[in-house]
N, C-alpha and C positions, 0 to 999 in steps of 0.2 A: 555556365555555372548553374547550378541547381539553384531554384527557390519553391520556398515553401509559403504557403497560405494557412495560417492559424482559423478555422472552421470553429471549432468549440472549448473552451475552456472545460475544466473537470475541478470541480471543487471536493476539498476532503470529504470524506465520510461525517455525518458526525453521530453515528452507532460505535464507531469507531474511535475517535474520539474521546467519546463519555469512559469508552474503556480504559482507555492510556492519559485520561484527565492526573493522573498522580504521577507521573513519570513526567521525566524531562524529555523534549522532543519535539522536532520538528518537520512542518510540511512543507512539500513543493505543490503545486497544483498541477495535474497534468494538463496535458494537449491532445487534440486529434487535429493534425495537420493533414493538408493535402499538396501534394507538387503539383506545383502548376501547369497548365498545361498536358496533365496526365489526369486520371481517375484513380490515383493512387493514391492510401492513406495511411499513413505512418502515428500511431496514438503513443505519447508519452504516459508513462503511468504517473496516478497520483502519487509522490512518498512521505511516507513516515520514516524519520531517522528519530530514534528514541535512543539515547545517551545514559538514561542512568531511570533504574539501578540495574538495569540490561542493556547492553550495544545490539541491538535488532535493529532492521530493516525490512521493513513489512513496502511492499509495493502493489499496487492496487490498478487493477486492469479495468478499461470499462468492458461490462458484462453485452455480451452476447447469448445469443440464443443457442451457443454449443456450450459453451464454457459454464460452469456453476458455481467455478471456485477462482472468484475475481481479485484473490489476493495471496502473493506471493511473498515467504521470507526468505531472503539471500541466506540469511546464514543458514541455515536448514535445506535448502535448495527444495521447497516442495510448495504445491499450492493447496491454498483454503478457502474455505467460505466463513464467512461472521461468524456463526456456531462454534466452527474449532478454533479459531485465531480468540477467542472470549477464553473458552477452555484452556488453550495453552499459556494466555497469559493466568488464567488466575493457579494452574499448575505450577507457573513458573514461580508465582507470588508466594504458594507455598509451601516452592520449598526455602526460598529464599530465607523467610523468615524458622523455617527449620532447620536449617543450617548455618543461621546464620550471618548470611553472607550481605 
């Protein structure tokens, strides 16, 4: 049976956060696990599941030194950095409020 050794906890963002403070939604914390007995290491991402007044899933990678854009949204299937995930939400905020919705 496999087992895994929990190495480091990942706490939310909180630039991130401050952005989606008005939106309903919740965090997981992620993990960077290792198996044991190996040198192998498997990192859960941190998530935001935001409910309302958008169903997004933003999921947040820890950053390495290739990667620049440490956050991913499922429903969009594409990755971001802080700068654009701030832009697309406040995109998103208006149009909401211009349409209505």
């Amino acid at each position: 049976m496999l087992e895994f050794k929990t190495i480091e906890e990942i706490k939310p963002n909180t630039k991130l956060l401050q952005l989606i403070k008005n939106c309903t939604y919740k965090t997981k914390k992620g993990k960077v696990k290792v198996l044991l007995n190996t040198n192998l290491q498997f990192i859960e991402p941190t998530e935001y599941l935001i409910t309302y007044p958008i169903t997004l899933t933003i999921l947040e990678y820890k950053v390495n030194e290739i990667s620049s854009k440490p956050f991913y949204i499922k429903e969009c299937k594409e990755k971001y950095n802080l700068n654009e995930i701030e832009t697309f939400l406040r995109n998103f905020s208006n149009l909401r409020f211009t349409f209505g919705v």
